[in-house]
ROKEFI-9205 format. One line per 4 residues: for each residue x, y, z of N, C-alpha, C. Coordinates in Angstrom, 1 decimal. Atoms other than C-alpha are relative to their C-alpha. Last residue first. Layout:
ROKEFI-9205
X,Y,Z,X,Y,Z,X,Y,Z; ...
***
This chain:
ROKEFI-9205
-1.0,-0.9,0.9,-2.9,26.6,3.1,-0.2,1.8,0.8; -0.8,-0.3,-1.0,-4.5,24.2,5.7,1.1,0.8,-0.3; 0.1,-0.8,-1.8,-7.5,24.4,4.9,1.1,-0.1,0.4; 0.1,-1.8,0.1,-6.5,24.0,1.1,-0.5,0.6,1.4
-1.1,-0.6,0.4,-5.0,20.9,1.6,-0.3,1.4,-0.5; -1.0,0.1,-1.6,-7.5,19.1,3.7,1.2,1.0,-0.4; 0.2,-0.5,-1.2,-10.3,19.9,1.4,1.1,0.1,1.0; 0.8,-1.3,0.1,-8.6,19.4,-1.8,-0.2,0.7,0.9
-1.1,-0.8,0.2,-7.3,16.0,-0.7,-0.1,1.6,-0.5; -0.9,-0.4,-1.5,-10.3,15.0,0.7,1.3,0.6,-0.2; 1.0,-1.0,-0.9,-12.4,15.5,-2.4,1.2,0.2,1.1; -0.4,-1.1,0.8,-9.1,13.5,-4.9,-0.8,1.4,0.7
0.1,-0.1,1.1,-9.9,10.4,-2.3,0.3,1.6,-0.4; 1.1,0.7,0.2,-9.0,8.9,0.7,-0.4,0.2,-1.5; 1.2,-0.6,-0.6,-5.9,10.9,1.1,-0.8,-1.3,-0.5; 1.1,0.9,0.5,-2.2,9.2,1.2,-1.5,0.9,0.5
1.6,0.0,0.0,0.3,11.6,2.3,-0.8,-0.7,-1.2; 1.2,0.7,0.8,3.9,10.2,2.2,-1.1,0.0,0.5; 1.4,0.3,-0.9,5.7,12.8,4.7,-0.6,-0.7,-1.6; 1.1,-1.2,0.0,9.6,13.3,4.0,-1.1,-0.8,0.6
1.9,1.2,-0.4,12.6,11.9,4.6,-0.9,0.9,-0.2; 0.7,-1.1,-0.1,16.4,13.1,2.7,-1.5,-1.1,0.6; 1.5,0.8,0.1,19.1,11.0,3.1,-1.2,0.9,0.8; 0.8,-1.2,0.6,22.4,13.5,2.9,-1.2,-1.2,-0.6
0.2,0.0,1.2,24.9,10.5,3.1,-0.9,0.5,-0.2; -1.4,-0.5,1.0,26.9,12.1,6.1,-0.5,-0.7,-0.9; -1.0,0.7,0.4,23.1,11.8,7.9,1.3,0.4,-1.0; -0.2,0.1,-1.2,19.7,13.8,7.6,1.1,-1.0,-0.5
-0.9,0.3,0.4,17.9,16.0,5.2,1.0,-0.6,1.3; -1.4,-0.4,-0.3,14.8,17.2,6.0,0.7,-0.9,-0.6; -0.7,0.6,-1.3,11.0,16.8,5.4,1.3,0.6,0.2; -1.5,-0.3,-0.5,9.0,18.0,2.6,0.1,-0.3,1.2
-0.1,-0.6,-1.0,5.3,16.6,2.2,2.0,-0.1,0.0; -1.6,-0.3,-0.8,4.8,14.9,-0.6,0.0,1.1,0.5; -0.4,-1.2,-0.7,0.7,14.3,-1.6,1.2,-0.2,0.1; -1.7,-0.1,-0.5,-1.1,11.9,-3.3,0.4,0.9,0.4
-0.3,0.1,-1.1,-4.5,11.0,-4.1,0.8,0.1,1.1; 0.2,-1.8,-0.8,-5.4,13.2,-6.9,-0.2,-0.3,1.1; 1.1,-0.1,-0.9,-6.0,9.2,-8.9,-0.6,1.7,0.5; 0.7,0.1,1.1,-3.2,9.6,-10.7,-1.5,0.6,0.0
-0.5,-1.3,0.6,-0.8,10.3,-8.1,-1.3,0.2,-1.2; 0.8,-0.9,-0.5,-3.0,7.0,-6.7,0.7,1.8,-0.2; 1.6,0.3,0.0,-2.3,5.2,-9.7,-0.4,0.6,1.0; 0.3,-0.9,1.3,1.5,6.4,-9.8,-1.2,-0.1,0.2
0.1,-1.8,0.1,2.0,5.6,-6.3,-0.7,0.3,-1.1; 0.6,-0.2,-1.2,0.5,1.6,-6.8,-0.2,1.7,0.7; 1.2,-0.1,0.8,2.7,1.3,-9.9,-0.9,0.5,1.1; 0.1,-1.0,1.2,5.6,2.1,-8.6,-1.5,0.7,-0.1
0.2,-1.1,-0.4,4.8,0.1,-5.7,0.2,0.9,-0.6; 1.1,-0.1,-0.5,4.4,-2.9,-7.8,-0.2,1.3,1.1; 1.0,-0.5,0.9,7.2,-2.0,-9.7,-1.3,-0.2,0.1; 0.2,0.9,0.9,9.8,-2.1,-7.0,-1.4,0.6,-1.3
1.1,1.5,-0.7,10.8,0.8,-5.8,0.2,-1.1,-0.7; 0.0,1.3,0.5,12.6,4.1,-6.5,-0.7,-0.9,0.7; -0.4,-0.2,1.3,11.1,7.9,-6.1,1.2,-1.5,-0.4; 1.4,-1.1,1.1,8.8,7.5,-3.1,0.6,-0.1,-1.7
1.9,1.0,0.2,10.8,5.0,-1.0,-0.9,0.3,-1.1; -0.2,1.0,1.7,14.1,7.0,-2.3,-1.3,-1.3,0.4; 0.3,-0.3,1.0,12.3,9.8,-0.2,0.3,-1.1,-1.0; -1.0,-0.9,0.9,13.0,8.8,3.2,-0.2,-0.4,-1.3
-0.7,1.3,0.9,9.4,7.4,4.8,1.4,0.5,-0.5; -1.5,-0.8,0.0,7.4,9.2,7.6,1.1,-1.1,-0.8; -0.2,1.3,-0.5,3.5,7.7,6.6,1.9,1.3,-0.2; -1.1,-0.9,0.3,0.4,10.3,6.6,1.5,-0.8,0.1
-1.3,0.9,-0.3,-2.7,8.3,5.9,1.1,0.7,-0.5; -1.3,-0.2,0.8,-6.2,10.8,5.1,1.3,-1.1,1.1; -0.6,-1.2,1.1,-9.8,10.9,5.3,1.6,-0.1,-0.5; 0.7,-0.7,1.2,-11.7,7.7,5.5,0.5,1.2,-0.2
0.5,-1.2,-0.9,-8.9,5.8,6.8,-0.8,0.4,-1.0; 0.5,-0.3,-0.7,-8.7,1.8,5.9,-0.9,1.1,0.5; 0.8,0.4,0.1,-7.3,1.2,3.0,-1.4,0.0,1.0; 0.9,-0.7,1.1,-4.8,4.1,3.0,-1.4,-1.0,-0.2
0.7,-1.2,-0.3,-3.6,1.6,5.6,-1.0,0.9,-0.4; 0.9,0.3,-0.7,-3.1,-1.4,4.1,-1.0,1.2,0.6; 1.4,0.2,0.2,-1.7,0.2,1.4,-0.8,-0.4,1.2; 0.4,-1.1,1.0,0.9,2.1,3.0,-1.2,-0.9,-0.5
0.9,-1.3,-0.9,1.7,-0.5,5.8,-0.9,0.2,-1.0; 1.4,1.0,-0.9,2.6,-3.9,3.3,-0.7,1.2,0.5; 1.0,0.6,1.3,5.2,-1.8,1.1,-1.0,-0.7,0.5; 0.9,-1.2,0.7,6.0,0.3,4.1,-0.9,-0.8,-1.5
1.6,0.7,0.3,7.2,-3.3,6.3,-1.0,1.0,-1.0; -0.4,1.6,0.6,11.2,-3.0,6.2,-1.2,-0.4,-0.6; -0.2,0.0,1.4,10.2,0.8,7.0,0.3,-1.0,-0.8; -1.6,0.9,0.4,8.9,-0.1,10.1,0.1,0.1,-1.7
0.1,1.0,-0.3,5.9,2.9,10.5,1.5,-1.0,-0.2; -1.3,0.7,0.4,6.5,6.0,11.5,0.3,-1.1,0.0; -1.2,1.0,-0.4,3.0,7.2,11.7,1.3,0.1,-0.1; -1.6,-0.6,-0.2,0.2,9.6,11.4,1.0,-0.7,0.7
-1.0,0.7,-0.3,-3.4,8.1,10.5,1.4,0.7,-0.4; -1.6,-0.6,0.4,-6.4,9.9,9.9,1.0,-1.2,0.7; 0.0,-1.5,1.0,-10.5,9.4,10.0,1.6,-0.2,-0.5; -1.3,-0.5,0.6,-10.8,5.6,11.2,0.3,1.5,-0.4
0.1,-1.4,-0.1,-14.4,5.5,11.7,1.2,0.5,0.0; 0.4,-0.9,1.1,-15.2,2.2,9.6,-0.1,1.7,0.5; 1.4,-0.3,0.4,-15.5,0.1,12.7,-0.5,0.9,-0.8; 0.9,-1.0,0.5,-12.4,1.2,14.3,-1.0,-0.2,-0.3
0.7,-0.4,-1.1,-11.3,-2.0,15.5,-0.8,1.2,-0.2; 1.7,0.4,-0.2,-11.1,-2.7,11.8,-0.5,0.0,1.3; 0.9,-1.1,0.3,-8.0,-0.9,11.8,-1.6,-0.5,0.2; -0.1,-0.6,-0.7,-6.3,-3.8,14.3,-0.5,1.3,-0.9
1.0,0.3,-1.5,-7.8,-6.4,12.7,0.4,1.0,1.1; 1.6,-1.6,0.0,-6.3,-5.2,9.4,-0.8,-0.6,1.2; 1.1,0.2,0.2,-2.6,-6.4,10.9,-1.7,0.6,0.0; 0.1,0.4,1.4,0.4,-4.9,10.1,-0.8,-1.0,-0.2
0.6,-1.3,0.8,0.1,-2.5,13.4,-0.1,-0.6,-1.3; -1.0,0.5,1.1,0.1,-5.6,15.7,-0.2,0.9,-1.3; 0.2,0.9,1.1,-1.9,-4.3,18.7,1.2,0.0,-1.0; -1.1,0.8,0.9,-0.2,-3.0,21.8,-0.6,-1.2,-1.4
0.5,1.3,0.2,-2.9,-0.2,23.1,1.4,-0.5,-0.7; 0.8,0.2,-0.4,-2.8,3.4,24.3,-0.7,-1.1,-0.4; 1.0,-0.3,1.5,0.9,3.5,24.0,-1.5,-0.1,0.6; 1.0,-0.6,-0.8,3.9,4.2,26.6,-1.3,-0.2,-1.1
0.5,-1.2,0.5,6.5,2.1,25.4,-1.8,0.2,0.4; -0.1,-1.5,-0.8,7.9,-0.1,27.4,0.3,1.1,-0.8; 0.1,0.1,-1.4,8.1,-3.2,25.2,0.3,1.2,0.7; -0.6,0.1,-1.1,7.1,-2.5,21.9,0.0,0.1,1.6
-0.3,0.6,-0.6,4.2,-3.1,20.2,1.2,-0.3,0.6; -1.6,0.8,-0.5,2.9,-0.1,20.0,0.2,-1.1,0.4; -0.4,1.3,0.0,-0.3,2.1,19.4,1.7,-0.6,-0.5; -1.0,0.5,0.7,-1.8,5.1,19.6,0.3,-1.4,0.5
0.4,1.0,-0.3,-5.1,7.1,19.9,1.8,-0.2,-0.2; -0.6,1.0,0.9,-4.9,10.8,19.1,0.2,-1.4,1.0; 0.4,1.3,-1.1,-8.0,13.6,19.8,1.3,-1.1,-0.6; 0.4,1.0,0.6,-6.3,16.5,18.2,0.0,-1.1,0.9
1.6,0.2,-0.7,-5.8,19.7,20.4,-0.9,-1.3,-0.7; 0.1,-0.9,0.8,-2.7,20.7,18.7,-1.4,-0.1,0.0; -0.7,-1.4,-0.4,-0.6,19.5,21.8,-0.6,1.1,-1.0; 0.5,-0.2,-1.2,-2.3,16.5,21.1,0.1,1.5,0.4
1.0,0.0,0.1,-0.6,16.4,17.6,-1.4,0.2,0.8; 0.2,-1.5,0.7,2.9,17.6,19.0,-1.8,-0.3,-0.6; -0.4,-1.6,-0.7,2.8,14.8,21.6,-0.5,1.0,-1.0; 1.6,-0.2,-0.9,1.0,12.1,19.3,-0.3,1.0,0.8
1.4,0.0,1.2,3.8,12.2,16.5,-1.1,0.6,1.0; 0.1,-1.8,0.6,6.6,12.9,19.2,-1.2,0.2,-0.9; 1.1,-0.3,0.1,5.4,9.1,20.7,-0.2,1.4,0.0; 0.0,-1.3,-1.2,8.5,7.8,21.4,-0.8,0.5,0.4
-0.6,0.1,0.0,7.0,4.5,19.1,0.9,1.1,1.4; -0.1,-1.0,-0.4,3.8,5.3,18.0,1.1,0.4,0.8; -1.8,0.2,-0.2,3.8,2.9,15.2,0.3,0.7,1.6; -0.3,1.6,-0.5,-0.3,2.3,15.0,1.3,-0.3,0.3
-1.4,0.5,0.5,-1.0,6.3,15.1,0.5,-1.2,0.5; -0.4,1.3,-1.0,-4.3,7.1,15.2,1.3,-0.4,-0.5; -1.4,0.6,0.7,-5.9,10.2,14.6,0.4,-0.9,0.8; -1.4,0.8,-0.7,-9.4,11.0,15.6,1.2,-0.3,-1.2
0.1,-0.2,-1.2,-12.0,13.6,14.3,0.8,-0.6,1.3; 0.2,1.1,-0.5,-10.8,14.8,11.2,-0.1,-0.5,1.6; 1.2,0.5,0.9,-10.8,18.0,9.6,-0.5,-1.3,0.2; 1.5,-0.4,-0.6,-8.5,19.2,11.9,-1.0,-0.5,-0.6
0.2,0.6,-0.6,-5.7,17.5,10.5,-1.3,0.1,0.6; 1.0,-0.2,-1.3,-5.6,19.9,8.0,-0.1,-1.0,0.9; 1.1,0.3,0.2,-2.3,19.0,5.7,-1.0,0.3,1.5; 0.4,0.4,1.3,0.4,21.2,4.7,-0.9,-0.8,0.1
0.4,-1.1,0.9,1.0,22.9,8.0,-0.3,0.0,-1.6; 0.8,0.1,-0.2,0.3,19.8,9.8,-0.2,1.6,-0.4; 1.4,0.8,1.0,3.0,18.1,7.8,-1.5,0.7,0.6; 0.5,-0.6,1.7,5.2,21.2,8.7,-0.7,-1.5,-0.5
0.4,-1.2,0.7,4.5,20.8,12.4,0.2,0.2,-1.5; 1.0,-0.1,-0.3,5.3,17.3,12.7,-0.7,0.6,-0.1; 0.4,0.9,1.3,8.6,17.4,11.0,-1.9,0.2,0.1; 0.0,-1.3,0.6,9.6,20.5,13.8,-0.9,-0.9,-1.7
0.9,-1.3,0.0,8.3,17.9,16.6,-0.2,0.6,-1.7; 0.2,-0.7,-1.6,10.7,15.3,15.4,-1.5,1.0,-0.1; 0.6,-1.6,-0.4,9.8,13.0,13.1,0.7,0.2,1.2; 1.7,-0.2,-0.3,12.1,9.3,13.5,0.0,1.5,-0.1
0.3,-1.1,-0.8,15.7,9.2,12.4,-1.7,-0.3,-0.1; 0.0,-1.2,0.2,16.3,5.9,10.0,-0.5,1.0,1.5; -1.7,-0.3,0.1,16.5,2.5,10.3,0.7,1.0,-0.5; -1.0,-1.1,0.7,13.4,1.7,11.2,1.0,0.3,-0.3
-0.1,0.3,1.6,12.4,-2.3,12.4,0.5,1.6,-1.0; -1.0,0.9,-0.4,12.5,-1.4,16.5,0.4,0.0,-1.7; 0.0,1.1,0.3,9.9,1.7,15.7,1.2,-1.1,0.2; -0.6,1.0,0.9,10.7,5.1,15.9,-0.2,-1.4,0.5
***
């Protein structure tokens, strides 16, 4: 979790059911620019996935401290980006989410509680709907957490309506 969240970060058990609903495998790095405790990269590692991470907090263990809400830090990549698995600052998701999705060529996984997904403003409305639209969207169940029963799940972003197909049926 992030200094800026204000919610429970994945655990493990979250981590497993986004990677039982989407292939990770299918991609050759994942990079997670929040990486915060760094459960995302544990259980992903642990699942033999090359994962990169990043943090700019202080004393956290990451494999770089770039500034995750700038594109100078995907564009290190160099257009090889494959995946991204975060928990990014939820103050900042209307900036992340696209930025990101802009970047990976297969898929951006982002740990958000659901009234992200189902209220907004109307530029992010708009923005899901068009990639729901698209056959680029995904919800991923999560849990339920807190005495006011605030539910999180996994906003999957794929590249396009191909990758989502592929990654979602290998991993059915």
């Amino acid at each position: 979790m992030t200094a800026l969240s204000l919610g429970p970060p994945p655990e493990r058990a979250d981590v497993m059911s986004l990677m039982r609903s989407v292939d990770l495998s299918l991609s050759a790095n994942v990079f997670d620019p929040f990486a915060g405790a760094g459960v995302v990269s544990t259980v992903l590692r642990e699942r033999g996935l090359y994962v990169r991470t990043n943090d700019l907090g202080l004393g956290v263990a990451a494999d770089s401290g770039l500034d995750g809400l700038q594109p100078s830090t995907y564009q290190s990549f160099d257009g090889r980006l494959h995946a991204v698995v975060t928990d990014a600052p939820w103050a900042a998701l209307d900036l992340v989410v696209p930025l990101v999705s802009g970047f990976v060529r297969h898929v951006a996984c982002f740990w958000v509680p659901s009234h992200y997904v189902r209220l907004g403003f109307e530029a992010r409305s708009r923005f899901l709907s068009e990639l729901s639209e698209q056959g680029r969207l995904e919800i991923v169940s999560g849990r339920t957490f807190g005495p006011e029963a605030v539910e999180y799940v996994w906003l999957v972003v794929f590249r396009s309506r191909t990758h989502r197909q592929l990654m979602l049926q290998s991993a059915a």
